[in-house]
C-alpha positions in Angstrom: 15.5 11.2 -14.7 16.4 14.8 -14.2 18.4 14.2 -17.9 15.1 13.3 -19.6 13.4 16.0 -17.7 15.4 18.6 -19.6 15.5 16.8 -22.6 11.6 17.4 -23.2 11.4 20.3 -21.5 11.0 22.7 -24.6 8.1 20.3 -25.9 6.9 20.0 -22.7 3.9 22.6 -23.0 3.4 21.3 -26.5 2.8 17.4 -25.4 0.7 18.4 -22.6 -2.0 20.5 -24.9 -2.2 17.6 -26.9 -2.7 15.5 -24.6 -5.8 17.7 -23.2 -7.0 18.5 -26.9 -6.8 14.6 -27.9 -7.8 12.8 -24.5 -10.7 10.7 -24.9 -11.0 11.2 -28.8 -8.2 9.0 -29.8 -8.0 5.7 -28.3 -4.1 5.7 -28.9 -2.3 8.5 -28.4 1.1 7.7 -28.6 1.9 8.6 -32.3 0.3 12.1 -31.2 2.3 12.3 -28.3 5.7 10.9 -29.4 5.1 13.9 -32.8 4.7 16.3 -29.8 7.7 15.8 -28.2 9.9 15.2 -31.1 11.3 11.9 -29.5 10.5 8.2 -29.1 9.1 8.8 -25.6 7.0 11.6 -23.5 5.5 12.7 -20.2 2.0 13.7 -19.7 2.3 14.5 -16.0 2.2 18.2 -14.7 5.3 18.2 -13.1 9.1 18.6 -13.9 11.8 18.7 -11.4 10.9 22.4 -11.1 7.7 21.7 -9.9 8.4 18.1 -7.8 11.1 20.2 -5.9 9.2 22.9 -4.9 6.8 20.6 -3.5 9.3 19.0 -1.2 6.8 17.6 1.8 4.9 15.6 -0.7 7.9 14.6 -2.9 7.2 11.1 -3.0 4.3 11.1 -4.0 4.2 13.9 -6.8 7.6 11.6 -8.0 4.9 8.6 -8.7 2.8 10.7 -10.0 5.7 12.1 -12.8 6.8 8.9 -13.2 3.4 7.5 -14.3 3.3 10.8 -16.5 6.1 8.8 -19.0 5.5 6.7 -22.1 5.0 2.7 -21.3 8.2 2.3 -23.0 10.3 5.0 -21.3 8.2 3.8 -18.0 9.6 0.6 -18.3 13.1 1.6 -18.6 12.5 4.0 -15.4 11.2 1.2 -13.4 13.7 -0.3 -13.7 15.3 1.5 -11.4 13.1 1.0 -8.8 12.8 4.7 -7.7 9.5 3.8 -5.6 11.5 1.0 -3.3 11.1 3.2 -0.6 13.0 2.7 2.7 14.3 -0.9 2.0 16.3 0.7 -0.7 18.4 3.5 1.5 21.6 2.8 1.7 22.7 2.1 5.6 25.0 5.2 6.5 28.3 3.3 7.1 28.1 1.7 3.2 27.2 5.3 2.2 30.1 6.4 4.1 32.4 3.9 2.9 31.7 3.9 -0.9 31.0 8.1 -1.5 33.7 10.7 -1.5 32.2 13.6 0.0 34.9 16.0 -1.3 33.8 14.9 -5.7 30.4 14.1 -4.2 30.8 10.8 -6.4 31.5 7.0 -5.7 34.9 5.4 -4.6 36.2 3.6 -7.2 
């Protein structure tokens, strides 16, 4: 996510006032929105990881709210993920410990 975050980052401002300039006129705004941002998807939300980490106690919440923000169609590849599992998801510490290389700070292959 942080990828696409950066990716429409310099449209960013541009996608958001047309959101506000053409919300509630337009029944569909994709097209609009997808012109805006000069790719095949968007976000409408206020936040970018700028903003989400800088509001760190209420992280969770402001992440659902950004991921909302996206296009259905780059919303549906983002859910796929499952980033809202919550704590079912978290790795128990001795897989974590087993599978991650703290030294590259990536997986054990």
């Amino acid at each position: 996510m942080r990828r696409l975050d950066c990716v429409l980052a310099p449209t960013k401002d541009r996608v958001l006032a047309k959101n506000a300039a053409l919300k509630g006129k337009l029944e569909n705004l994709a097209p609009q929105l997808r012109q805006a941002s000069g790719f095949a998807f968007y976000n409408t939300s206020q936040y970018d990881f700028e903003k989400l980490l800088a509001d760190a106690p209420n992280l969770a919440a402001n992440l659902r709210i950004y991921i909302n923000g996206f296009s259905p169609n780059m919303r549906e590849v983002v859910e796929k993920f499952d980033f809202d599992c919550g704590a079912r998801c978290r790795p128990r510490p001795s897989l974590e410990a087993a599978h991650f290389n703290p030294t590259t700070r990536s997986p054990l292959a």
